[in-house]
N, C-alpha and C positions, 0 to 999 in steps of 0.2 A: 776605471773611467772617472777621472774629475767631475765633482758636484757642477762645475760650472762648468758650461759647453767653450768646447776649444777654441780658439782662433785659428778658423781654417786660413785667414788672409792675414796682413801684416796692415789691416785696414784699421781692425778695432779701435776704434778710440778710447784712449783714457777712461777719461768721464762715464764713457757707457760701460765701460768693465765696472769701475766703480759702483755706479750705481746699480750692474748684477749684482756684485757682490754686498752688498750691504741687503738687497733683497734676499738674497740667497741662503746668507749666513748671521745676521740681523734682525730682518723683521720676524716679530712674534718672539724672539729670545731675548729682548729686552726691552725696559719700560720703554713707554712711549717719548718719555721728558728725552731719553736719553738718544733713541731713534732719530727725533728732529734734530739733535744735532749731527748724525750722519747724514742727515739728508739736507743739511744745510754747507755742509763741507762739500756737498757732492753738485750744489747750488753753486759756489763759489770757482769750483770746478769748469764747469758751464762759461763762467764767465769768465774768467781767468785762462782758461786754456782749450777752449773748444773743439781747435783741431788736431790736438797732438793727439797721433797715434801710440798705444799701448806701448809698441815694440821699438818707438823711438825716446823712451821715457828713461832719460840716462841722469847724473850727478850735478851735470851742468844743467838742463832743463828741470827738472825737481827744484833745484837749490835756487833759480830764478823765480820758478811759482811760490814758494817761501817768501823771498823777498815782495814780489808783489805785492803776496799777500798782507806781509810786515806792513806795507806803506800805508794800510788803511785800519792796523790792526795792534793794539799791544803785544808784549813780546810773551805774556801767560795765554793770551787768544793766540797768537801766533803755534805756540807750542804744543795745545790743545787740538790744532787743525792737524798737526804735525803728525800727532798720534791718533788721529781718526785716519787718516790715510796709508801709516806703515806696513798694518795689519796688511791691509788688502794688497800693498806694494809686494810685500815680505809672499804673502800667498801666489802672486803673477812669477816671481821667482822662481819658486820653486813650483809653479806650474810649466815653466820653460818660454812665459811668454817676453821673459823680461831676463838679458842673460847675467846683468848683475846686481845689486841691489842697489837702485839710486839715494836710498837717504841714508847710508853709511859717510861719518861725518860730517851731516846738515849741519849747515850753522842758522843758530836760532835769533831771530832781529826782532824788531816791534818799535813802534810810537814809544814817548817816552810817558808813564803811565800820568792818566791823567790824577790831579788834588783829590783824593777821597773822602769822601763825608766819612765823620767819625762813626767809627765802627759801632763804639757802646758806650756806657754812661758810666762813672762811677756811682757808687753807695748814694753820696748824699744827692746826686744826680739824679737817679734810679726811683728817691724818698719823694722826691720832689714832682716827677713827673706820676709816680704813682697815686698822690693828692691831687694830682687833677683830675683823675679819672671819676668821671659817673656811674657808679654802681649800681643801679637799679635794680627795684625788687624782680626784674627780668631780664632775661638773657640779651645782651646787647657786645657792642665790637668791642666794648671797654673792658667788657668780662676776660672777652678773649687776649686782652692786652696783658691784662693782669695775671692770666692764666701760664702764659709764653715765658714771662719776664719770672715770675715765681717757677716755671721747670724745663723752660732752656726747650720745649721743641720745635720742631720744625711747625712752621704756617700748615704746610698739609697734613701732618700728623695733627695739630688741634682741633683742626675742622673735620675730620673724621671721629672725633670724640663720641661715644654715644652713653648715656647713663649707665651703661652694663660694664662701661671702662672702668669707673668710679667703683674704688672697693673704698668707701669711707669707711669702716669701723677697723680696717686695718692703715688706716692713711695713706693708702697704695693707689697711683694711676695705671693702667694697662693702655704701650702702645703696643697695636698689632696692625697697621693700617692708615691708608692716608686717603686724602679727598682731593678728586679729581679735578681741581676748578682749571686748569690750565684747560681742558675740555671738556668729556659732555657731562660731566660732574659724578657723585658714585662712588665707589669707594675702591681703591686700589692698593696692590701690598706696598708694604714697607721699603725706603730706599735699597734695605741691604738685611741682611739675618740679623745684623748686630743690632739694628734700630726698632729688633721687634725686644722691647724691654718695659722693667715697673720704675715706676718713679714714684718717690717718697715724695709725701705731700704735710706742711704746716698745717698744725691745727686749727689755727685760723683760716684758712684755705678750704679745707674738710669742711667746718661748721658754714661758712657762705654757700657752698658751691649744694650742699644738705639742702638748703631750702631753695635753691637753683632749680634745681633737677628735678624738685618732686610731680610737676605736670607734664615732664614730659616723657616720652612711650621710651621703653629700655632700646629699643635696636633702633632709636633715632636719633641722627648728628644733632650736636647740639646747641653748635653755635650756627650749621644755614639751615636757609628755610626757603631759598633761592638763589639764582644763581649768582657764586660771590666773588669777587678778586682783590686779588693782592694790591692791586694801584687803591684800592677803597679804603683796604685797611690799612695803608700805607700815608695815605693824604690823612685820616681820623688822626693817626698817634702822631703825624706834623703837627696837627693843630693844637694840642696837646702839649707836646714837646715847647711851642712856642708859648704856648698858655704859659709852663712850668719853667719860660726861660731859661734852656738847657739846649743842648746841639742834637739839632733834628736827625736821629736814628730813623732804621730801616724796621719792619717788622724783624727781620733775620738780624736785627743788631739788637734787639732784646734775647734771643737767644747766645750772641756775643755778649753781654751784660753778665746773663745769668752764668755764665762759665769762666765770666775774668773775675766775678764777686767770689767765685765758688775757689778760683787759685791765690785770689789774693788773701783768703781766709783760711789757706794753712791745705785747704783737698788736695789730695793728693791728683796726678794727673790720669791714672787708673778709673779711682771713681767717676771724675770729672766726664773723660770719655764714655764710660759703662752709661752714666744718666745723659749726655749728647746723644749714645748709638753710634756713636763712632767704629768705624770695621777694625782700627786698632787705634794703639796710643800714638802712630807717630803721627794720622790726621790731627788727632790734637796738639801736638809738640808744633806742627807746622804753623797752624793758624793762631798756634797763643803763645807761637815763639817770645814776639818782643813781652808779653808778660812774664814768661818764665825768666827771659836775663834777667829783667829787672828783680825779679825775688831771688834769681841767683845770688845780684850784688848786694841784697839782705843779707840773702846767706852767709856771703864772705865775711862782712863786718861781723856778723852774729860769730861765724871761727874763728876770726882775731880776737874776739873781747873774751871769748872761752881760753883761748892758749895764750894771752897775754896773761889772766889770772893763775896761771898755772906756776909755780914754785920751780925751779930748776934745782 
């Protein structure tokens, strides 16, 4: 007997299968961040396609909701929605509600992507914006700037930091954990197994963060004390950035920083990954693609000037 109850009629709608199924085989087996986005594909659904029934869900009718959706969507949103729906497609299949598989051969469309703010900063970029920052004999957003930009993590993994992470006499940070500000705050696991890791910390980093920490209780976060978001720490390091005359980054583009400082200085892309938490190296290859050609075309010149010296 199927986990999901059968379609005694050829009434079912789309959209309502969908949304069993995402209750069904989704809620509570995966984080929350990642749930609202099934439940926003099942929203669009809704809107998009209200009445089509299940069992008329064919190549032609798919391939048009794709495109509608393109028209208000770039073409990596577009692709993402794509693959929030397959799964659940792929299962009506092979439950017999659906007798062939409508997204064999989708073609994938989208807006053409919009101007991107720069990702990250370079070094003397990075010098620069980090002189602006207020360090104070107490914990503030700046700390937290400094903290990101100096080891590359994620916004939720910093704000789940608590002084028991800090193993200072070995220079080691511990992530195992991140904070809930999308909701009701808390502390929540890690994106993926690979992001529960240590990260080596600068001596100078160790000695600040030593007279940081010392008031505050070990099993307490360190940088809230209420409830905090991403738009607050986001508009801080603007002001910042403009202070230090430099191109206004994201929080998540000090963690870009710290990972194109860390390729352009010879790391290998293993390590790079291993202190991101990356699940493997090709998320890295993908997102620091255009860095890595460019040290490729290092590379090359660096081959030629080796095997031009070379003696025949």
């Amino acid at each position: 007997m199927s986990t999901l109850k059968h379609c005694s009629t050829k009434s079912m709608l789309f959209c309502d299968y969908y949304k069993q199924w995402i209750t069904v085989y989704k809620e509570g087996a995966i984080r929350p961040v990642t749930m609202s986005k099934y439940n926003m594909a099942h929203k669009w659904l809704v809107k998009l396609i209200p009445k089509l029934p299940l069992c008329e869900l064919d190549r032609i009718s798919y391939q048009k909701l794709l495109n509608d959706y393109a028209n208000e969507h770039e073409r990596q949103t577009t692709m993402d929605f794509h693959h929030h729906l397959k799964c659940a497609i792929l299962d009506a299949v092979d439950e017999g509600f659906i007798s062939r598989d409508p997204t064999r051969k989708a073609v994938i469309k989208g807006k053409h992507p919009r101007i991107k703010k720069p990702k990250y900063l370079n070094q003397y970029e990075l010098h620069k914006l980090l002189d602006d920052l207020k360090l104070s004999a107490n914990i503030n957003m700046d700390w937290l700037i400094l903290l990101i930009a100096k080891t590359g993590m994620r916004f939720s993994e910093a704000l789940a930091l608590t002084p028991n992470d800090f193993n200072l006499s070995h220079q080691m940070l511990s992530v195992s954990k991140t904070w809930d500000y999308k909701g009701n705050s808390g502390f929540l696991p890690t994106k993926n197994k690979s992001s529960v890791r240590k990260i080596s910390l600068d001596w100078q980093t160790v000695i600040q963060f030593a007279e940081l920490l010392k008031n505050i209780p070990e099993d307490k976060p360190v940088f809230v004390n209420d409830k905090i978001y991403n738009s607050t720490a986001n508009d801080i390091l603007a002001r910042h950035c403009k202070n230090a005359d430099v191109p206004i980054i994201s929080i998540h583009g000090l963690r870009h920083t710290h990972a194109s400082l860390l390729l352009f200085a010879g790391v290998s892309i293993a390590s790079v990954a291993r202190r991101l938490g990356h699940s493997n190296i090709t998320t890295t290859q993908k997102t620091y693609l255009h860095i890595i050609q460019e040290l490729e075309s290092k590379d090359i010149d660096i081959i030629m000037r080796s095997l031009s010296n070379l003696n025949s």
